[in-house]
MARFI-223544 format. One record per atom (N, C-alpha, C, O, CB): x, y, z. Coordinates in steps of 0.001 Angstrom, whole numbers, padded with zeros to 6 digits, always signed. Each point is the difference from the previous one (the first is absolute). Glycine has a CB too. Layout:
MARFI-223544
XYZ/...
END
This chain:
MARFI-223544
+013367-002614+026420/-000205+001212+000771/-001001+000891-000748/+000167+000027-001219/+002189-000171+002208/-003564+001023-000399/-000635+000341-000250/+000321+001762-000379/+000942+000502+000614/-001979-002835+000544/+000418+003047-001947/+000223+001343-000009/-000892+000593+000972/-000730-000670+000730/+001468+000641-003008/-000681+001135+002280/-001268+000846+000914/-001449-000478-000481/-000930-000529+000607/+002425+002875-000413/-001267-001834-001929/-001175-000755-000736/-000590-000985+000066/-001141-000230-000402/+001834+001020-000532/+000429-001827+001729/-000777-001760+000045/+000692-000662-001281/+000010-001226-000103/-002848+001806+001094/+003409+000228-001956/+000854-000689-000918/+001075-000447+000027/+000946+000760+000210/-001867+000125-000982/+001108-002119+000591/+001507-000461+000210/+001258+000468-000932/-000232+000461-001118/-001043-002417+001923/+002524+001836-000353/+001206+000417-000352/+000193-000643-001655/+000395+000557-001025/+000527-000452+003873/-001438-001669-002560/+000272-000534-001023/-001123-000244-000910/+000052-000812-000924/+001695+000070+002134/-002712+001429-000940/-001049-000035-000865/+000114+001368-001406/-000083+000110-001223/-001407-001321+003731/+001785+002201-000998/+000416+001116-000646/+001420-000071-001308/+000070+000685-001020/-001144+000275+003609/+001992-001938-002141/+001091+000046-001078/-000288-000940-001328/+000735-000081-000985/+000955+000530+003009/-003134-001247-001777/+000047-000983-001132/-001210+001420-001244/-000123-000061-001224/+000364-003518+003151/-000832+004551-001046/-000649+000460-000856/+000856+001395-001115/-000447+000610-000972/-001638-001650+002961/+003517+001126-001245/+001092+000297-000828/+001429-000798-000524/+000849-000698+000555/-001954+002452+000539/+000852-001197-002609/+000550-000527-000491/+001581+000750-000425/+000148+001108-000515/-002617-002247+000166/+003337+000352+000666/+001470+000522-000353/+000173+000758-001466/-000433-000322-001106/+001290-001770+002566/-000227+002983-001128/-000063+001018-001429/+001407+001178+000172/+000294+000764+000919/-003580-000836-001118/+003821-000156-000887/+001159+000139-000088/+000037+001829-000470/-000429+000217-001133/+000973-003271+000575/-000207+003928+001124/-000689+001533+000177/+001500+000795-000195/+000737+000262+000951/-003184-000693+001109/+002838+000859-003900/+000943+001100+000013/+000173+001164+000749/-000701-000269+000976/+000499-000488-002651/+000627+001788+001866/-000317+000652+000939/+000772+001328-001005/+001038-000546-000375/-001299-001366+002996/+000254+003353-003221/+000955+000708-001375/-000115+001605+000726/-000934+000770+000224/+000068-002529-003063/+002080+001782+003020/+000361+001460+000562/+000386+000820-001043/+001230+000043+000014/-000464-000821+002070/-001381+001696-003315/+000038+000565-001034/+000863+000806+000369/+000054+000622+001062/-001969-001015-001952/+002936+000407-000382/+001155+001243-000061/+000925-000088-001108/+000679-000995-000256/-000644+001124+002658/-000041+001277-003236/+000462-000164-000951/+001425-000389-000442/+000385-000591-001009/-002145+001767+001119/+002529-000589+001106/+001867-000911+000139/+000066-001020+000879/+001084-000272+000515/+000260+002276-000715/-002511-002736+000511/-000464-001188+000800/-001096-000151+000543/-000390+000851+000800/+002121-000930-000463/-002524-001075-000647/-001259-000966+000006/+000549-001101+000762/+000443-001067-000424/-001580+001653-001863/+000994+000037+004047/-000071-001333+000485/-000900-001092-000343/-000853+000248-000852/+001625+000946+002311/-000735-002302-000972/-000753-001668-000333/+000086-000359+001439/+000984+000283+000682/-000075-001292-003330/-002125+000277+003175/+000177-001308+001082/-001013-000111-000147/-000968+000729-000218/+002447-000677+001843/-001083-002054-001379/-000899-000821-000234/-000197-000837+001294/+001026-000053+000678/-000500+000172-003150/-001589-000784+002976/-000367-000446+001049/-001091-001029-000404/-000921-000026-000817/+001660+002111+002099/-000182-002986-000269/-001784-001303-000298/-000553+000361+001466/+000696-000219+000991/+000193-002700-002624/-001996+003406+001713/-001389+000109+000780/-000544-001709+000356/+000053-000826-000911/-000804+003480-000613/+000186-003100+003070/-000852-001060-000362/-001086+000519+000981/-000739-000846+000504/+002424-001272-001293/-001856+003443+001116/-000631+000224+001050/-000284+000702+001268/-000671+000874+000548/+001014-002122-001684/+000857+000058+001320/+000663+000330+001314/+001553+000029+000040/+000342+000848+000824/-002344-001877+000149/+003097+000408-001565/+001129+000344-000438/+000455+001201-001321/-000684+000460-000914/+000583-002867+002001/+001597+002652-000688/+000259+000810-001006/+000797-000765-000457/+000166-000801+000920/-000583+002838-000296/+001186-002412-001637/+001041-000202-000677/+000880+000336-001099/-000292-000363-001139/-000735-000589+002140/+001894+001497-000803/+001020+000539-000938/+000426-000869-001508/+000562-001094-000031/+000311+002076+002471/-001115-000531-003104/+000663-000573-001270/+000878+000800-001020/+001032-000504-000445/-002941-000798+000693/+001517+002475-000591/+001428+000587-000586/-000202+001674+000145/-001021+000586+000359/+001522-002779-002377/+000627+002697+001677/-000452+001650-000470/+001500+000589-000134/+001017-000461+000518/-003616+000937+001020/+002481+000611-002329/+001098+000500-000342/-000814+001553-001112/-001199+000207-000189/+003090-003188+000477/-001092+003523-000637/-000105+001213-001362/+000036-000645-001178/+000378-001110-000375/+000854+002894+001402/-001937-000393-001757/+000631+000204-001468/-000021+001331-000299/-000790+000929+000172/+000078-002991-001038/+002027+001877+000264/+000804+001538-000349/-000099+000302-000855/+000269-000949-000736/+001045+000937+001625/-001620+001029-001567/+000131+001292-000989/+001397+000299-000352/+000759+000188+000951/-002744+000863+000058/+002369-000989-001963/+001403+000727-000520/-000487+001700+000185/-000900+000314-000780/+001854-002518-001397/-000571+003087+002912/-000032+001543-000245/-000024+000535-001374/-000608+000930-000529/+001787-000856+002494/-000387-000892-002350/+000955+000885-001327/-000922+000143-000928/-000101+000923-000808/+002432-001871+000930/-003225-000283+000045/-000990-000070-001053/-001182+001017-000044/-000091+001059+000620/+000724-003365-000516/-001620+001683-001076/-000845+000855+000019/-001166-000354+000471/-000035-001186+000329/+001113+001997-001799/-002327-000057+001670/-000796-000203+001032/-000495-001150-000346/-000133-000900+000830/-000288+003016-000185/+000040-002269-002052/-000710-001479-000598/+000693-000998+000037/-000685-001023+000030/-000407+001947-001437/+002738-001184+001424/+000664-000844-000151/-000137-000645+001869/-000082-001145+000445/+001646+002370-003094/-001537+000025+003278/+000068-000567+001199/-001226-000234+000673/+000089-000334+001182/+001898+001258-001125/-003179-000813-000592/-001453-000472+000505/-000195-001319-000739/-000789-000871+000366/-000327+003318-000005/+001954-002523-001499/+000074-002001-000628/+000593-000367+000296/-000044-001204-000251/-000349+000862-001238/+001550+000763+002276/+001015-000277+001358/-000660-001029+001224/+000206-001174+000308/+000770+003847-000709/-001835-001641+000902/-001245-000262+001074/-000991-001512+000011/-000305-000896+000787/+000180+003688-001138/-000180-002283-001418/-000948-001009-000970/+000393-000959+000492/-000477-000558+000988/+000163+001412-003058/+001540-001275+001242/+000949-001417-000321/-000095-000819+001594/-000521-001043+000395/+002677+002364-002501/-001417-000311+002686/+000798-000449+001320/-001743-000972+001039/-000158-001217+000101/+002820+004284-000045/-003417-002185+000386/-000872-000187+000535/-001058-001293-000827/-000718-000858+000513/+001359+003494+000523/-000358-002321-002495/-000958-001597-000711/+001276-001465+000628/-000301-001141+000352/-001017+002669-003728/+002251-001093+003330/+001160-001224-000030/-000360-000376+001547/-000283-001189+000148/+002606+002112-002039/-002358-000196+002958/-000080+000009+001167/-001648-001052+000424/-000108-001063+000611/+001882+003791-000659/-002653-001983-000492/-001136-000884+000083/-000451-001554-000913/-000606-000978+000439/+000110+003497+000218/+000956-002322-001804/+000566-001766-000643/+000598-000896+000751/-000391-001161+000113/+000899+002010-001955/+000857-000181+002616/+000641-000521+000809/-000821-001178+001495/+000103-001144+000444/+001423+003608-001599/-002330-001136+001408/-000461+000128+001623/-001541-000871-000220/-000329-000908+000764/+001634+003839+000149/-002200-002454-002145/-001380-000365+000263/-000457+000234+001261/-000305-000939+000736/+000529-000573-002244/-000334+002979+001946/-001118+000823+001212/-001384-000729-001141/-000065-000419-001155/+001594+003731+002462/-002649-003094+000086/-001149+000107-000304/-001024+001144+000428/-001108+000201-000498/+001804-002372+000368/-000060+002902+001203/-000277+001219-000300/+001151+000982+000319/+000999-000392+000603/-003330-000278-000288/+002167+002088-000769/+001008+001155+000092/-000554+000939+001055/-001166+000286+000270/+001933-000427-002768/+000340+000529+003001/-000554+001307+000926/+001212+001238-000449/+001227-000102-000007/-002399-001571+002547/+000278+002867-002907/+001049+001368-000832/-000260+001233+001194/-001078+000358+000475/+000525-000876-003749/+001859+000997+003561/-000401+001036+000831/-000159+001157-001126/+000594+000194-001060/+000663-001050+003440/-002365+001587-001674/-000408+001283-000367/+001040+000893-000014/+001021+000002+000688/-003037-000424+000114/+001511+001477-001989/+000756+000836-000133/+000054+001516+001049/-000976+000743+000109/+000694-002136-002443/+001585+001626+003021/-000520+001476+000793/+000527+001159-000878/+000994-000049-000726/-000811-000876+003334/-001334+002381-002349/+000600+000701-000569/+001015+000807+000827/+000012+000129+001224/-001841-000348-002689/+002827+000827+000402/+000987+000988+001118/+000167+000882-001242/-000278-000289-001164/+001871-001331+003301/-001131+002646-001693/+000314+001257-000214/+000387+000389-001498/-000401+000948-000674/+001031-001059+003072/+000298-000936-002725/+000659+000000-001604/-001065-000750-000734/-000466-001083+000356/+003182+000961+000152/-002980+000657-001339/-001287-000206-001112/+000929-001111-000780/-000281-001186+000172/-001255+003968-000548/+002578-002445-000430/+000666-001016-000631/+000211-001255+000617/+000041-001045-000651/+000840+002719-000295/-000753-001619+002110/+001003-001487+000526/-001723-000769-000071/-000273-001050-000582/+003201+001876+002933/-003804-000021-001651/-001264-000544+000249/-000326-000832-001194/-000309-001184+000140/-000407+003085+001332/+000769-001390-002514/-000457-000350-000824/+000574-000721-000957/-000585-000491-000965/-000407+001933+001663/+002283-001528-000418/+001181-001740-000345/-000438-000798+000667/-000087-001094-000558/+002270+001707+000328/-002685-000559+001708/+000034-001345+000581/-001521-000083-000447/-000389-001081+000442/+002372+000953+001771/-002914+000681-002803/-001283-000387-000246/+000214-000343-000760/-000708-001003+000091/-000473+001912+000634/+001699-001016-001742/+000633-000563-001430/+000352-001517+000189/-000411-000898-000734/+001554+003279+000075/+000152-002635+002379/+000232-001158-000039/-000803-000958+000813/+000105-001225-000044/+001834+002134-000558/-002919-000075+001500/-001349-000791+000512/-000636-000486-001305/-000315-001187+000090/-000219+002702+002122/+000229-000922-003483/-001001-000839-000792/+000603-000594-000411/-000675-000787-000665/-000750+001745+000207/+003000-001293+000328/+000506-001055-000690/-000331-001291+001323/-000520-001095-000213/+002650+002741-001635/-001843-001326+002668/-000365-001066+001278/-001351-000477+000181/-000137-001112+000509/+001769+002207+000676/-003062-000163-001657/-000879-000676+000207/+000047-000445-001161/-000027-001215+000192/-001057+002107+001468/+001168-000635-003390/-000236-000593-000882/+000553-001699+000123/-000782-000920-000241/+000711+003468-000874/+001287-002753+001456/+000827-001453+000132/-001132-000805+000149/-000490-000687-000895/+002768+001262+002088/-002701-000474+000004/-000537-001049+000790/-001527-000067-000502/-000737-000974+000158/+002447+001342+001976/-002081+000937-002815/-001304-000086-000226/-000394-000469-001501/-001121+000028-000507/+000975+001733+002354/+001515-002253-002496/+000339-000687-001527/-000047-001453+000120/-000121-000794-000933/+001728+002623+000188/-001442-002242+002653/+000087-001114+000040/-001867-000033+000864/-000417-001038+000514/+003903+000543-000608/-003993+001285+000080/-001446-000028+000194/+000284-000618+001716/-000676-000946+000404/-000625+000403-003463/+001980+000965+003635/-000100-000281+001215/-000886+001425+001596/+000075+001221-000138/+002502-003043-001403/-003010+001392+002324/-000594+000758+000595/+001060+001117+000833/+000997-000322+000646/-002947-001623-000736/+001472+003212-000108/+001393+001126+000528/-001172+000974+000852/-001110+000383-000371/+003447-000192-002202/-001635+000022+003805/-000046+000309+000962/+001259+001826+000333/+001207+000174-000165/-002209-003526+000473/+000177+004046+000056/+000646+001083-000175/-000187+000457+001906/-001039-000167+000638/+000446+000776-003963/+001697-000118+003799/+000433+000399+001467/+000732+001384+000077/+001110+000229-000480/-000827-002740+001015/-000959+003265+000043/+000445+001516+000361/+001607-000525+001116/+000188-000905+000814/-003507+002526-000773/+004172-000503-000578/+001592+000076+001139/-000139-000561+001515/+000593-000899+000595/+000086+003305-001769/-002047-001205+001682/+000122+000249+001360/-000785-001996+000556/+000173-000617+001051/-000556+004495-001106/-000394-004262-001167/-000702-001253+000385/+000662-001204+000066/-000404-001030+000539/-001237+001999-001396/+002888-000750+000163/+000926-001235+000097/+000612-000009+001193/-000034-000992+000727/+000475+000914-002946/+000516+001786+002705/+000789-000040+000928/-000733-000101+001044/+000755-000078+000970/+000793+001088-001988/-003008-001065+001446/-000923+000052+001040/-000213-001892+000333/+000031-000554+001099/-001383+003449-002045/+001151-003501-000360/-000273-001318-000152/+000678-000513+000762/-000299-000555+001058/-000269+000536-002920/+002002+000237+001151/+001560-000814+000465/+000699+000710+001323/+000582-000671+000851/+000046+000128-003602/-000685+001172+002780/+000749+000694+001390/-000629+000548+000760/+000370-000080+001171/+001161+000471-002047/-002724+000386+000564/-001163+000481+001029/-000192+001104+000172/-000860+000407+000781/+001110-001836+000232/+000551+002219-001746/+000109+001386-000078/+000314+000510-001232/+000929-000272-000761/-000378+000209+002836/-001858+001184-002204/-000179+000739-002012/+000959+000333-000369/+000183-000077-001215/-001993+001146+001088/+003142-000410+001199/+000795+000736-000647/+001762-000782+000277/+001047+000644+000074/-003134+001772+000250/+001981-003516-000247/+001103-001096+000517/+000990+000708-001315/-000461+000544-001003/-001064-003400+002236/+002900+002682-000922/+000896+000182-001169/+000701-001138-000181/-000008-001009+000705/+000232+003247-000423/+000366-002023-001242/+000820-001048-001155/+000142-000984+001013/-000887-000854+000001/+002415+002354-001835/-000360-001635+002971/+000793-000953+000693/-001147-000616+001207/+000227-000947+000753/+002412+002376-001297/-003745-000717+000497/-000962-001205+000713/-000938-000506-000552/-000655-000904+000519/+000956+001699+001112/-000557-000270-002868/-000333-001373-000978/+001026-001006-000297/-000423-001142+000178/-001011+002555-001291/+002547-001349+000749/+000825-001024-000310/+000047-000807+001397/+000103-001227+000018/+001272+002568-001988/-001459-000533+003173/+000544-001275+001414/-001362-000802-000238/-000005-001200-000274/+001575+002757+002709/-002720-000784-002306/-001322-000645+000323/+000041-001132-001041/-000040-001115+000521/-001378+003286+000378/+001480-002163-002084/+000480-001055-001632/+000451-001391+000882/-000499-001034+000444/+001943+003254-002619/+000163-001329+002092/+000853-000922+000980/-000913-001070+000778/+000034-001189-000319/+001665+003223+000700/-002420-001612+000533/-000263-000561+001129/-001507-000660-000405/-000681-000458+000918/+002288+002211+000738/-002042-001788-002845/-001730-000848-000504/+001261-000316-000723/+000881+000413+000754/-004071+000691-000868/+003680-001550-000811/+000532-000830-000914/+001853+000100+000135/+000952+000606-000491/-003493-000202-001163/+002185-001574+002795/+001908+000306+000289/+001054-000760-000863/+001207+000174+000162/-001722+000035+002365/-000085-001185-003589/+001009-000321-000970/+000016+000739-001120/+000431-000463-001056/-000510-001507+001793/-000582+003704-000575/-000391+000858-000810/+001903+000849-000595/+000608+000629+000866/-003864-000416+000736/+003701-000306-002600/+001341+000731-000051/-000250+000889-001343/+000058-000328-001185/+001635-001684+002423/-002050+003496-000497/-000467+000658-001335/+001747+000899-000378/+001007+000073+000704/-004518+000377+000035/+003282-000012-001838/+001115+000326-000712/-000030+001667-000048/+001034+000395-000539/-001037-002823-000880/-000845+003492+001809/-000664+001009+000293/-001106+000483+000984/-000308-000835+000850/+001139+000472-002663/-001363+001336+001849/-000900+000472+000566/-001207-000440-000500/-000842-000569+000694/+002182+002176-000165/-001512-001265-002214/-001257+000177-000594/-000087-001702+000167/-001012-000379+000589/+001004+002948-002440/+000927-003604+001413/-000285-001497+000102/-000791-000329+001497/-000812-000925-000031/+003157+000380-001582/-002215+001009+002455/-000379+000296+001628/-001221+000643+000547/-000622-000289+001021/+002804+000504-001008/-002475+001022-001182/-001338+000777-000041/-000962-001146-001058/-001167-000192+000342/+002396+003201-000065/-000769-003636-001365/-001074-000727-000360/-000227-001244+000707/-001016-000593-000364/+001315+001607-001613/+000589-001735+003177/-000424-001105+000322/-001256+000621+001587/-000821-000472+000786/+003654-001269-002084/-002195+003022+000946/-001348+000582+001323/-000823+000207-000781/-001042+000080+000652/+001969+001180+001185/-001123-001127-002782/-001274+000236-000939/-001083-001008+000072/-001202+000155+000214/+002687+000886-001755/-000487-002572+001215/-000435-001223-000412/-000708-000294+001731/-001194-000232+000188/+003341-000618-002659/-001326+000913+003341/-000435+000050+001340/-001857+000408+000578/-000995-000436+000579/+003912+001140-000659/-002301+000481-000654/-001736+001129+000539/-000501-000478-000896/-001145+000433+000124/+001370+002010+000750/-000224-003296-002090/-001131-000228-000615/-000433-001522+000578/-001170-000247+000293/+001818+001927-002479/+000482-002716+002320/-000508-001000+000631/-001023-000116+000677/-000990-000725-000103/+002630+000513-000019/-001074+001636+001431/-001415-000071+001038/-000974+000547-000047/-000773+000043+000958/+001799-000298+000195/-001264+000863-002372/-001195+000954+000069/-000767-001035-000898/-001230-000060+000021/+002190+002854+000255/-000033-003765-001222/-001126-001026-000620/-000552-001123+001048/-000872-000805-000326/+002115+001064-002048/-000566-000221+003831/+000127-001301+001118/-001463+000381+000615/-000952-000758+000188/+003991+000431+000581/-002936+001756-000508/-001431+000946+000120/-000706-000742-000357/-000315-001060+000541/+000734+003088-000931/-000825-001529-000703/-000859-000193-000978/-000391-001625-000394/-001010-000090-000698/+002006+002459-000021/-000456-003417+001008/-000420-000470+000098/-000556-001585+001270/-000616-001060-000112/+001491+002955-002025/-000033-000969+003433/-000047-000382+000830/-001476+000699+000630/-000422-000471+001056/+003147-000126-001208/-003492+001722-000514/-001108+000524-000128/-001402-000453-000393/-001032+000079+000667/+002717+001066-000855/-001456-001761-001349/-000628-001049-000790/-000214-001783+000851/-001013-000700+000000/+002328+002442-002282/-000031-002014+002883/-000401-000997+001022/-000880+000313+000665/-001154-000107-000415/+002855-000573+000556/-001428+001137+001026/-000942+000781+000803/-001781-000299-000386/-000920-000699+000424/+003164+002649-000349/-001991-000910-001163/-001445+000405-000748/-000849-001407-000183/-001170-000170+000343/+002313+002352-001871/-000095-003342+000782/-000530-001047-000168/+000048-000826+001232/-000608-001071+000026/+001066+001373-002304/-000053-000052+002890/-000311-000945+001428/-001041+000284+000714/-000579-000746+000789/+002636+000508-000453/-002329+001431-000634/-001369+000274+000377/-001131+000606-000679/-000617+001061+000093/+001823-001050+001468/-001278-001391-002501/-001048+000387-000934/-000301+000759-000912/-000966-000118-000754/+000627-000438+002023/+001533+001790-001261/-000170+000714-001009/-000842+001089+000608/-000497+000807-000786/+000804-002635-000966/-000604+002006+003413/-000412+000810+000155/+001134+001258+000672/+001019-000122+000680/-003205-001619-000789/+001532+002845-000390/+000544+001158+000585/-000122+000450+001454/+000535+001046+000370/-000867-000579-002502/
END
């Protein structure tokens, strides 16, 4: 079957390649994780869950908290690329600036393992996955639900990073369902 382009379905899927795409919802009393294999045109579920922070502790104990948890998680998993949601600001200067604390522990992980990271604004995920900037908690998790239905997250944030991993899938499916294109026709613009 042909695209609009004249490119075929299966031409288009041999010029992508399956790639296994973490997906890290930064937070300092939890760092969701989901992981997904991409081939294209499928999604597929493979794991996700948290890692927790002890409160009690202290801020460093619980950002090597973050460290630990998230290196064990990717040893485990081998993503080949990461997608980190952006940080929003709100009102409390402090909290802002814990979870910016546990965003760089989230981009550092993955970027120790020299892998390619991909960064997604709130309103761009919940727009991606559900279709609307300002979707809340329980229709990201149905929409989850319903692209990856052997998906069983253990939280919210485990649920917000497999929408992460989601919106980045397709914005890399874009991109290089674009590059086909380009090369199918010569490379002209």
């Amino acid at each position: 079957m042909l695209s609009r382009s004249g490119v075929s379905r299966g031409a288009l899927a041999k010029t992508m390649r399956s790639i296994r795409i973490i997906g890290i919802d930064p937070g300092l009393r939890r760092t969701g994780w989901g992981v997904i294999d991409y081939d294209g045109v499928r999604l597929g579920f493979v794991a996700c869950g948290s890692v927790v922070s002890d409160e009690s502790e202290s801020l460093g104990t619980r950002l090597r908290q973050l460290f630990d948890g998230l290196q064990a998680v990717l040893a485990r998993l081998s993503p080949g690329e990461a997608a980190i949601e952006q940080t929003f600001v709100n009102r409390d200067g402090s909290a802002t600036l814990k979870l910016g604390q546990a965003r760089g522990i989230a981009l550092l992980v993955p970027a120790l393992l020299t892998l390619p990271i991909a960064e997604y604004a709130p309103n761009a995920v919940k727009k991606t996955v559900v279709g609307a900037g300002h979707a809340d908690k329980g229709q990201i998790r149905a929409m989850v639900s319903r692209l990856l239905p052997r998906a069983a997250f253990d939280s919210t944030d485990a649920a917000d990073a497999l929408a992460i991993a989601i919106t980045h899938a397709h914005c890399r499916g874009y991109r290089q369902l674009e590059a086909a294109l380009i090369a199918g026709a010569g490379g002209r613009r």
